[in-house]
N, C-alpha and C positions, 0 to 999 in steps of 0.2 A: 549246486556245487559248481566253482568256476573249472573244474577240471574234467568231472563226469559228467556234468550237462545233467545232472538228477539233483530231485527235489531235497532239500533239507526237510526232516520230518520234524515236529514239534516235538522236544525236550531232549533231541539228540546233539550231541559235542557240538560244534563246529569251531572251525580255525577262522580268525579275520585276523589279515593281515592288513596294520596299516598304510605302508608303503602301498600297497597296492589299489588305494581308494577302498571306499565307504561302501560301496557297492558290491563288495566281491568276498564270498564264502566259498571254506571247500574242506569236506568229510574229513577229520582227521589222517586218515589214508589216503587222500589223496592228495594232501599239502606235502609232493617232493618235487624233487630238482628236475627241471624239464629235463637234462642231458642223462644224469644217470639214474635217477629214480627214488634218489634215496630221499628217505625219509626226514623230514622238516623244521616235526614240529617240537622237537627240542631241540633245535639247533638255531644257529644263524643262520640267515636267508636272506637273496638278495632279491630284488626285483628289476626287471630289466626289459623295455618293448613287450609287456605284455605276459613276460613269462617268470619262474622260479628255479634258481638255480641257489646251490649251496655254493659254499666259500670257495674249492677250488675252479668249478667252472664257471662262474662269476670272474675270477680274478684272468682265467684261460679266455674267458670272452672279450677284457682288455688288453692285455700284454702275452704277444708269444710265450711258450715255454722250451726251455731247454732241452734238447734230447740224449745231450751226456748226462746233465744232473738232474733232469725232472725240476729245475727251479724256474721259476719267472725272470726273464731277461727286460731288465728295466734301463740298460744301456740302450742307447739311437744306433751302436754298431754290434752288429751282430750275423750270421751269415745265414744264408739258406739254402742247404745243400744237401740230395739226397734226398728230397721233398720235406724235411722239416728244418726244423730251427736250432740253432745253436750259439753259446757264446763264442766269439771268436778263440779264446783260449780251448775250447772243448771239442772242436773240428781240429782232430790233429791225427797223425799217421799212425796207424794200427802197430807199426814196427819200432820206430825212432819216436813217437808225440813229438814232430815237429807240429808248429802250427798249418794246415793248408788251407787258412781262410784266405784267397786271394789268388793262388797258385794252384797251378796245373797237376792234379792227383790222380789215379787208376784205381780202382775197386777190386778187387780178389778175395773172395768167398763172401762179397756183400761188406768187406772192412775196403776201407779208406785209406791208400798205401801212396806217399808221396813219389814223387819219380824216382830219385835216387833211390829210396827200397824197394821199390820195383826194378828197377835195371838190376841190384846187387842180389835180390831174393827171389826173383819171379819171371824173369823177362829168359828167354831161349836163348841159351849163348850157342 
């Protein structure tokens, strides 16, 4: 088995997958997705450097994902702030949804607050 390093016994299931060359078997339980585990072998399946991943982290190993909408950001602009990804529409002020892809924002309670709602809602007068 390409995953357990254990023997295929004679008359038992196995999975071949052909994407992944001719050479390579693995126990029905253990044809899942290197990232999250899950299960395979009635699904689609990508191959990719050696390893198995299902449709969404296959597609997450190409293209960032969004961290407003959970979608695939397939635009060249897009921002990254906060330590992940976002469309530039979906980075916007916790108070007003202005956009603050580009401009100068403050955090308060871990949300994303442009300046102006910060000076008018937050800031010590």
């Amino acid at each position: 088995c390409y995953h357990c390093k254990l023997n295929m016994k004679e008359g038992d299931p196995a999975v071949y997958a052909e994407r992944a060359g001719y050479d390579k078997l693995w126990h029905p339980g253990c044809f899942v997705c290197c990232t999250c585990g899950e299960l395979l072998v009635d699904m689609i399946y990508f191959w990719k450097n050696g390893n198995l991943y299902c449709g969404r982290h296959y597609c997450d190993s190409e293209r960032p994902r969004c961290a407003g909408c959970d979608e695939l950001i397939f635009s060249n602009e897009y921002t990254l702030a906060e330590g992940q990804n976002w469309h530039l529409k979906h980075f916007c002020c916790f108070d007003c949804d202005c956009v603050l892809a580009g401009i100068t924002y403050l955090t308060v309670n871990d949300k994303p607050v442009c300046k102006s709602c910060y000076m008018k809602n937050y800031a010590v007068v």
